[in-house]
NUGU-724058 format. One record per residue (C-alpha): x, y, z; residue in one letter. Coordinates in steps of 0.001 Angstrom, whole numbers, padded with zeros to 6 digits, always signed. Layout:
% NUGU-724058
XYZa ...
//
This chain:
% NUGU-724058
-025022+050844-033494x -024405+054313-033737x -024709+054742-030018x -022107+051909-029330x -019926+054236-031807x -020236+057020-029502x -019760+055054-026158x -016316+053527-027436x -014959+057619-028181x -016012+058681-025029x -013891+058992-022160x -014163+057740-018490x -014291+053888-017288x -017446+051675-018625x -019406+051697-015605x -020081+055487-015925x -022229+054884-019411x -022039+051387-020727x -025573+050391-018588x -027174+053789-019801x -026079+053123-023626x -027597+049560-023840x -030821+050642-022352x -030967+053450-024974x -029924+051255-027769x -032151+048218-026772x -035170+049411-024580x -035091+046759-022323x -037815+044639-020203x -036088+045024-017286x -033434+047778-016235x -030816+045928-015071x -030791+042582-017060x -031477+041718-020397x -033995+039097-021367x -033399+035982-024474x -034398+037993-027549x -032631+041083-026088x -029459+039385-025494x -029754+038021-029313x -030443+041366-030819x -027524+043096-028796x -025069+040489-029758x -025622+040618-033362x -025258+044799-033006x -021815+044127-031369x -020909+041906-033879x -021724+044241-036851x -019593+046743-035030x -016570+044534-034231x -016314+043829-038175x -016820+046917-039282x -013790+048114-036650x -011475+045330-037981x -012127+046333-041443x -011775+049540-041460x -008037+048903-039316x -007187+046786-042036x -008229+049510-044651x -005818+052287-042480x -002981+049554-042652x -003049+049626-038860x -003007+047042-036008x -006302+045720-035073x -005861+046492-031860x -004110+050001-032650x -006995+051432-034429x -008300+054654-033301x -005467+055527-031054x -005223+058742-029877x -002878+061112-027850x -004889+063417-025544x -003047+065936-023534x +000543+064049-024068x -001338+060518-023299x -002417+057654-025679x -005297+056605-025432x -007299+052980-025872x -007977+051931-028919x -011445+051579-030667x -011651+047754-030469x -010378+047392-027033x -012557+049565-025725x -015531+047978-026783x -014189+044755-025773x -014041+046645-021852x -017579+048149-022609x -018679+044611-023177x -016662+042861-020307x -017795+045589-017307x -021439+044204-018909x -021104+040836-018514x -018922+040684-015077x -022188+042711-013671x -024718+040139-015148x -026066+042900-017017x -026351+040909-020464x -025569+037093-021437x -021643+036144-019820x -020952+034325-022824x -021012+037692-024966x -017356+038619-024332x -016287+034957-025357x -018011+035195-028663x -016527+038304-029561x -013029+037389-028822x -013620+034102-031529x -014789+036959-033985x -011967+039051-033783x -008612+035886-033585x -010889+034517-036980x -010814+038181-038286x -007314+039079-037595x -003704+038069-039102x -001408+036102-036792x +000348+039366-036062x -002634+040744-035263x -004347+037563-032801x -000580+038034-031162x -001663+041516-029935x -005878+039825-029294x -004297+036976-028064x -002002+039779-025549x -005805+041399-024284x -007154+038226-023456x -004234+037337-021291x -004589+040737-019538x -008327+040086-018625x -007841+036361-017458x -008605+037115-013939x -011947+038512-014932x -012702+036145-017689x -012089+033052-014988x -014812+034178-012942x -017193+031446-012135x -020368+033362-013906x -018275+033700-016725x -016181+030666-016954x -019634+028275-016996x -020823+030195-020077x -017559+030729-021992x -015087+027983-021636x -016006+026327-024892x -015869+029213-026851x -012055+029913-025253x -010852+026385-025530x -012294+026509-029395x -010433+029492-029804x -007737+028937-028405x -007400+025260-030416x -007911+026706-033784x -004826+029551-032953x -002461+026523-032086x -003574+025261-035697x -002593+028094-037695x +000250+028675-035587x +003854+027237-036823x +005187+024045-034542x +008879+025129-035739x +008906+029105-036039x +005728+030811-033299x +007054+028075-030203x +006971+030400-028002x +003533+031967-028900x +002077+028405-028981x +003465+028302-025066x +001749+031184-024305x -001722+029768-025773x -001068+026471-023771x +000368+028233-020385x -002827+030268-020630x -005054+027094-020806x -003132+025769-018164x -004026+028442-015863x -008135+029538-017496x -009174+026152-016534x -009449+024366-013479x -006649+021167-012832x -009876+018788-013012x -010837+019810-016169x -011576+016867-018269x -011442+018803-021402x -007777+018975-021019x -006753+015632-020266x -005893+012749-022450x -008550+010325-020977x -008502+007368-023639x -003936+008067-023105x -004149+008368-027273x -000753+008912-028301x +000406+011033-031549x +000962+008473-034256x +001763+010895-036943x +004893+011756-035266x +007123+009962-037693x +011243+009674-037835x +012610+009346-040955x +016433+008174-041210x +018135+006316-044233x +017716+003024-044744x +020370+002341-047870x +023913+002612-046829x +025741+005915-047683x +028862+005909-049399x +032367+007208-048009x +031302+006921-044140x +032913+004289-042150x +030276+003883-039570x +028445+000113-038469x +025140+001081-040078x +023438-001806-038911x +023384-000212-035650x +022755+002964-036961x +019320+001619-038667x +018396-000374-035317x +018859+002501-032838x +016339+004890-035311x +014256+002227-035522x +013392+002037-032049x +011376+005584-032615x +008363+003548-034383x +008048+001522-030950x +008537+005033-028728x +005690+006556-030686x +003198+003903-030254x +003653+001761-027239x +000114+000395-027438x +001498-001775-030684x +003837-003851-028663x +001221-005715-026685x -000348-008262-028149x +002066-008605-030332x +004889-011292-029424x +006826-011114-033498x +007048-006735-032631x +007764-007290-028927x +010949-009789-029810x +011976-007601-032891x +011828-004347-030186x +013683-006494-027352x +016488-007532-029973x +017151-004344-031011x +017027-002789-027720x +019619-005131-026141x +021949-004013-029661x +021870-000375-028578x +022274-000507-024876x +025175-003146-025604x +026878-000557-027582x +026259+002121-024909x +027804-000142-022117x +031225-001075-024474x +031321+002534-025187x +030716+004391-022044x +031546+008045-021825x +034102+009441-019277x +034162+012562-017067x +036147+014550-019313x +033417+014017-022175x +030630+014621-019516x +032058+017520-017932x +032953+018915-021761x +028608+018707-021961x +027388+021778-021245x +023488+021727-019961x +022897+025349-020652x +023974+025097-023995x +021153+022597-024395x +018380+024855-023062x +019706+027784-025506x +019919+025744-028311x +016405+023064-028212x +015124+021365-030639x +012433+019203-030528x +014099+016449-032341x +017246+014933-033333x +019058+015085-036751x +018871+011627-038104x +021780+011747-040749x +024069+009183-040454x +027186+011262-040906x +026839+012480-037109x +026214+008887-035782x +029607+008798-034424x +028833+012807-032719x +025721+011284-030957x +027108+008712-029212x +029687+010921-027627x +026723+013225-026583x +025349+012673-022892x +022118+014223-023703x +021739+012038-026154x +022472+009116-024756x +019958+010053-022087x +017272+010642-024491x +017481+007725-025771x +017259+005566-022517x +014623+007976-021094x +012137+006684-023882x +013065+003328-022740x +012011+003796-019284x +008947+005684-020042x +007570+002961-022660x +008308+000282-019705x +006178+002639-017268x +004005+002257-019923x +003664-001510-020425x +003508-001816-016546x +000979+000694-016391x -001439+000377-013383x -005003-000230-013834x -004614-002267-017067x -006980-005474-018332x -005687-008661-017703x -005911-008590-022064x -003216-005597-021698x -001123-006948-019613x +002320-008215-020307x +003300-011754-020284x +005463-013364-017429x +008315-013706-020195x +007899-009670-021274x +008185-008767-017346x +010867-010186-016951x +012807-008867-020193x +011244-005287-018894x +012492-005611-015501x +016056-006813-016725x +016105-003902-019504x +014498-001562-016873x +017607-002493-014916x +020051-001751-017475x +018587+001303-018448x +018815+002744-015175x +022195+001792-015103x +023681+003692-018206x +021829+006295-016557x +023994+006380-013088x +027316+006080-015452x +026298+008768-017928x +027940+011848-016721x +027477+014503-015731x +025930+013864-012359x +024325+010504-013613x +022514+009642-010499x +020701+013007-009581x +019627+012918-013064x +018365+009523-012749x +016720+010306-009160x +014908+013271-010955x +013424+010973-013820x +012167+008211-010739x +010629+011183-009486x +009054+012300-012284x +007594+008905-013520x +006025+008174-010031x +004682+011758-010464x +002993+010356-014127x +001693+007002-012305x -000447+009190-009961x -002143+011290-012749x -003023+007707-014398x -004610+006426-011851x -006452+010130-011333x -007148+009770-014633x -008844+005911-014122x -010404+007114-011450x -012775+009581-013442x -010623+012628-012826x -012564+013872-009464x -012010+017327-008482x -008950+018613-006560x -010360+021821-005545x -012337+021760-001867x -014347+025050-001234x -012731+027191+001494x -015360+026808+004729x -017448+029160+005562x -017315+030466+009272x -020969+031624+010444x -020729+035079+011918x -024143+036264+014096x -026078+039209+012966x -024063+041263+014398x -021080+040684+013157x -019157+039214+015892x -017797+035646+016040x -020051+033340+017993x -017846+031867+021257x -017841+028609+021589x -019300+027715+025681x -016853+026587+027654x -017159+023646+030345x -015607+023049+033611x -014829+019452+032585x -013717+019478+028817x -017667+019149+027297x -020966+019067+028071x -021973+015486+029072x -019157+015569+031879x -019971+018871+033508x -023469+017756+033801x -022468+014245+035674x -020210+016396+038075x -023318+018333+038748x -025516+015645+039336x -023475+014508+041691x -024090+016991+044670x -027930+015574+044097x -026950+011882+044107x -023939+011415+046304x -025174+007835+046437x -025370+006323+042726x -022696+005150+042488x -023108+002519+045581x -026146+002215+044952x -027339-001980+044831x -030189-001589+042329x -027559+000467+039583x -026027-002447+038084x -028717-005661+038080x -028355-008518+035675x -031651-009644+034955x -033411-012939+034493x -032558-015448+031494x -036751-015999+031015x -037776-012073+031267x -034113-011217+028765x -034804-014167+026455x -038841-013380+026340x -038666-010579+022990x -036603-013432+021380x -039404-016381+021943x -041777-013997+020890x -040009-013863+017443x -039931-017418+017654x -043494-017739+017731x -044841-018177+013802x -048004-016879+015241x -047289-013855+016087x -046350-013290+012404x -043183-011096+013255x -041120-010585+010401x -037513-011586+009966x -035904-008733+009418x -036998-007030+012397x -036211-010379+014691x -034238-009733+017742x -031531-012029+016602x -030551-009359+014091x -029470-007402+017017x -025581-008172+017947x -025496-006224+020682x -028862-007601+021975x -027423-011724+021152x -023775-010613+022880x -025211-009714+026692x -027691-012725+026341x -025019-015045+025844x -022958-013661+028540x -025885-013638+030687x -026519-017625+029871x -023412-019119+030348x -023446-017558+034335x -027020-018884+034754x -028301-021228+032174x -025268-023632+030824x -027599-025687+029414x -029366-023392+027671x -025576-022537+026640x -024590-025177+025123x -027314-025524+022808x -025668-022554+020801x -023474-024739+018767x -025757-027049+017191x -028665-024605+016578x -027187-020991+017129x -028960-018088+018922x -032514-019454+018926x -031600-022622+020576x -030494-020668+023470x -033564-019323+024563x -035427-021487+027455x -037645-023866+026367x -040369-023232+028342x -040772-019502+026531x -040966-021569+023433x -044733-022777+022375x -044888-026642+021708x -044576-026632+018318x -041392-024800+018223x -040327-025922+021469x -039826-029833+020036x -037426-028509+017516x -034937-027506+020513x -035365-030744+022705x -031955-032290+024073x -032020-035970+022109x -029435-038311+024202x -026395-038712+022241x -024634-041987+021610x -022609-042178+024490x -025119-041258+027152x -026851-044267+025693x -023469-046283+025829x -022944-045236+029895x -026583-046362+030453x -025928-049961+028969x -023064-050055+031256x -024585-048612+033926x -027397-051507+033725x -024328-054202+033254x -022729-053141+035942x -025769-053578+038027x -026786-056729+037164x -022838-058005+037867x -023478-056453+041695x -026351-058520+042390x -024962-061381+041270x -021735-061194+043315x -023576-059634+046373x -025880-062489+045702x -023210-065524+045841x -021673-063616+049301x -024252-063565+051263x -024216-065967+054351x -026894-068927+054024x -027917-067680+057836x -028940-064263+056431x -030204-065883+053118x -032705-067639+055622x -033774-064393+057084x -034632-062913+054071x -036500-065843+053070x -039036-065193+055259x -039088-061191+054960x -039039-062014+050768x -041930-064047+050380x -044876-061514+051822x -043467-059139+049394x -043046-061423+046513x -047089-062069+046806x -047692-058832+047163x -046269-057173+044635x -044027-058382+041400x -039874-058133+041477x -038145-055102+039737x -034565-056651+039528x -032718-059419+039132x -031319-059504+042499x -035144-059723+044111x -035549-062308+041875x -032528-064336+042647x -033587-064211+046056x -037038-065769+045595x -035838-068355+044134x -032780-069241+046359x -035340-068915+049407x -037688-072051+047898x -034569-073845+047508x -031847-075646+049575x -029062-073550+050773x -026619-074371+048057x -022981-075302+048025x -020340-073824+046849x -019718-075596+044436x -023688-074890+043461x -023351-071181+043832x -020513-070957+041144x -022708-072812+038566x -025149-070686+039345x -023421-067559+038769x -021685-068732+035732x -026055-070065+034115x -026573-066115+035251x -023835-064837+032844x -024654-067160+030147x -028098-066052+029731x -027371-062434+030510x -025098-062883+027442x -027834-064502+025744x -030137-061409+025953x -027755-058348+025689x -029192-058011+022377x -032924-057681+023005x -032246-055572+026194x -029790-053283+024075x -032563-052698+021287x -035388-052061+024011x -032904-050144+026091x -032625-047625+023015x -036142-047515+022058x -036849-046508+025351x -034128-044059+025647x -035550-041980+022763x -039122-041950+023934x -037305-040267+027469x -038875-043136+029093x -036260-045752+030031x -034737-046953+032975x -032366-049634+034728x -034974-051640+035993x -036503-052026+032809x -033444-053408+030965x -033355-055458+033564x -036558-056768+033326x -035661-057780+029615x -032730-059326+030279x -034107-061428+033131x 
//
């Protein structure tokens, strides 16, 4: 300790002894840097020393940080306690001992001093705030400051040290970073114990409507704590009711120019107080006061930014009845605000500006509060110092140049036949079928279906050369696109083309309609040709069975008599009776055939013969 007494009366900047004194007084380890223990011990030396200093100021009757001031050669020079606060600085900002040592001191000395004397600390630390920001200080300290600094702003008077409790808050403002989440209102908590008292018996002598009086000071209860109004419909129609009162009386009492113009802003600024005088003697004074007024219907707009909040639960939100009482009072308020002079409407622009402003920190705030600050970007210098050049290219980058270059080589790719070639539907389709195969054991997530790009150009590439193949993409999707004879048997059944009602409905017809030709072509032919075809008919008829109705028509007209007329249009009416007869049958085998891929015209026939 008595070494640290000598280093604070000795002249020169820190750097020149400060290193040399702690090795002497500690016998460190290591040099340059102090290890756990050592860090311990030296702390607890320092703060022996700081409260011995302090007492022994307090003793003298001097300032704490006055003590041991000195004039050498017509100059002052530092006091004892500041300059071991320097000593003790220049050692932490050179990693010498533990960064939080500095912080810890300065805690010691605010709970040490008076408040006439933490002005003067409080005056030091604000000197060194460049230093004490300093990343490897700022990680280890910023507790210990924002401690400190909260328990001066407790012992500090709201009404008579303002302006010293601004300097401890400006000084927060600027010691930590904008993200800090230390110094933001996360849960939006507001200060309940701000209370307005105002009288609620009627004075004597004073001829004002106290009923309004009592309803415009009670409106502070529902300023202080927003929160209470929702979920609460008996407060919300008590506020509402009141609230329409007071801006009722501001509209059939507005204020004119003269009265505005009277107002004097600057005054205001010289003269501010945090709150209003609530006696109801100057009720009457108030309402003839612009900044009043505008007080008054400023709360109002910031408790309806409030209730419409972004970001809320649907449990905090308002109803559809309270939006649209706070849009209509919203309204109003704005309003009064345009009217109340002087210069209603920049004032009123301002407040719009400053409320959007507040909507952005809550959602920052909702958000987590992420960082604003972005690292500045390193450039990479080469070893030796110069700034690499970027390469330049004769055709704006790299992949250009070298196709212009490649041209003197090729002169003929671009004409070339072979360059563009679509290629065949089986050999593109055959990594798909291979998928497709359940014995290959491929799995599905690595199927080439997955593939968009891969499905897009195979698509395209059907519908120029495989339209059927196409149009099995609607009913079973990319699979059923794929040719079916790259599909094995098993898989390949699932993809066969099943006739469709109406194909079997034009094949009925079909078969009709063929059976109606034979009979007509039947019933016109001559009885001179029916003769010749008698005799070319009956070889074939024992060689070989009739297909159609029309062969067999013609057998049996040929063993007949060549018929009348009369004959041949009973005949052709018996043929369309028992055609009739077995439309049925021929329709059922006609379809059972159809599905084994097996049926024909001749066959129906057959049946219905």
């Amino acid at each position: 300790m008595d070494l640290f007494r000598q280093a604070i009366l000795r002249q020169g900047p820190p750097e020149e002894f400060a290193l040399l004194t702690v090795q002497e007084a500690i016998k460190p380890q290591k040099q340059t840097k102090l290890v756990q223990d050592e860090n311990q011990l030296l702390e607890n030396i320092l703060r022996s020393l700081l409260q011995e200093l302090v007492a022994a100021a307090v003793q003298s009757g001097q300032k704490v940080m006055k003590y041991g001031v000195s004039i050498v050669d017509g100059e002052s020079s530092q006091g004892q306690i500041p300059r071991l606060l320097d000593i003790v600085l220049y050692l932490c900002e050179k990693e010498h001992v533990e960064g939080g040592m500095i912080f810890q001191l300065l805690e010691d000395l605010t709970e040490m001093s008076t408040m006439r004397n933490c002005e003067d600390v409080f005056g030091y630390i604000e000197s060194k705030q460049d230093i004490l920001g300093k990343p490897e200080l700022f990680a280890r300290g910023k507790l210990v400051m924002l401690r400190t600094c909260n328990q001066l702003l407790r012992r500090l008077s709201k009404a008579n040290d303002v302006v010293f409790c601004g300097r401890i808050i400006m000084f927060l403002a600027h010691f930590f970073p904008l993200s800090e989440r230390s110094a933001v209102n996360i849960k939006g908590v507001f200060n309940t114990s701000n209370e307005t008292k105002y009288e609620t018996e009627v004075p004597e002598g004073i001829s004002i409507d106290f009923n309004f009086y009592r309803t415009l000071w009670s409106l502070q209860e529902y300023f202080c704590n927003p929160p209470s109004l929702i979920n609460a419909p008996g407060k919300w129609h008590k506020f509402i009711s009141s609230l329409t009162l007071v801006l009722n009386t501001f509209e059939a009492q507005p204020l004119s120019d003269e009265e505005g113009n009277a107002h004097n802003p600057e005054d205001d600024a010289a003269t501010f107080n945090i709150k209003y005088l609530t006696s109801s003697k100057l009720m009457g004074l108030e309402l003839k006061d612009p900044s009043f007024r505008r007080h008054v219907l400023v709360q109002c707009l910031i408790l309806f930014d409030y209730l419409k909040e972004p970001g809320k639960s649907e449990k905090e939100l308002p109803s559809e009845a309270m939006k649209e009482e706070i849009k209509t009072s919203e309204e109003r308020a704005k309003k009064l605000l345009e009217m109340t002079p002087p210069k209603g409407i920049d004032f009123l622009h301002s407040i719009e500006h400053i409320l959007e402003r507040e909507r952005n920190w809550v959602w920052w705030k909702r958000d987590g509060c992420p960082p604003f600050e972005k690292q500045p970007v390193k450039k990479k210098l080469v070893q030796d110092g110069t700034k690499k050049r970027r390469p330049r290219w004769s055709l704006g980058n790299r992949e250009l140049s070298q196709l212009w270059k490649w041209a003197d080589h090729y002169s003929n790719a671009l004409t070339d036949a072979q360059r563009v070639s679509t290629p065949a539907i089986t050999k593109y389709w055959k990594p798909l079928a291979e998928d497709m195969d359940e014995s290959a054991g491929i799995e599905a997530e690595y199927h080439h279906k997955n593939n968009r790009v891969y499905c897009w150009k195979g698509l395209r590439f059907s519908a120029r050369q495989d339209l059927e193949g196409f149009s099995r993409f609607t009913e079973h999707g990319i699979e059923g696109v794929v040719p079916l004879e790259l599909l094995p048997n098993e898989v390949r059944a699932r993809y066969q083309a099943k006739p469709s009602e109406r194909t079997k409905r034009t094949k009925k017809e079909d078969t009709k309609n063929s059976a109606q030709q034979a009979d007509e072509n039947q019933i016109a032919t001559p009885p001179s040709e029916m003769d010749n075809e008698v005799g070319q008919a009956d070889p074939e008829a024992s060689a070989a069975p009739m297909d159609t109705d029309a062969g067999i028509a013609t057998v049996n007209i040929s063993q007949e008599e060549t018929p009348t007329p009369e004959d041949n249009q009973k005949q052709s009416s018996d043929t369309d009776v028992a055609q009739e007869a077995g439309q049925t049958e021929a329709d059922t085998e006609a379809e059972t055939a159809m599905i084994d891929g097996e049926t024909d015209a001749e066959d129906v026939t057959d049946t219905a013969g």
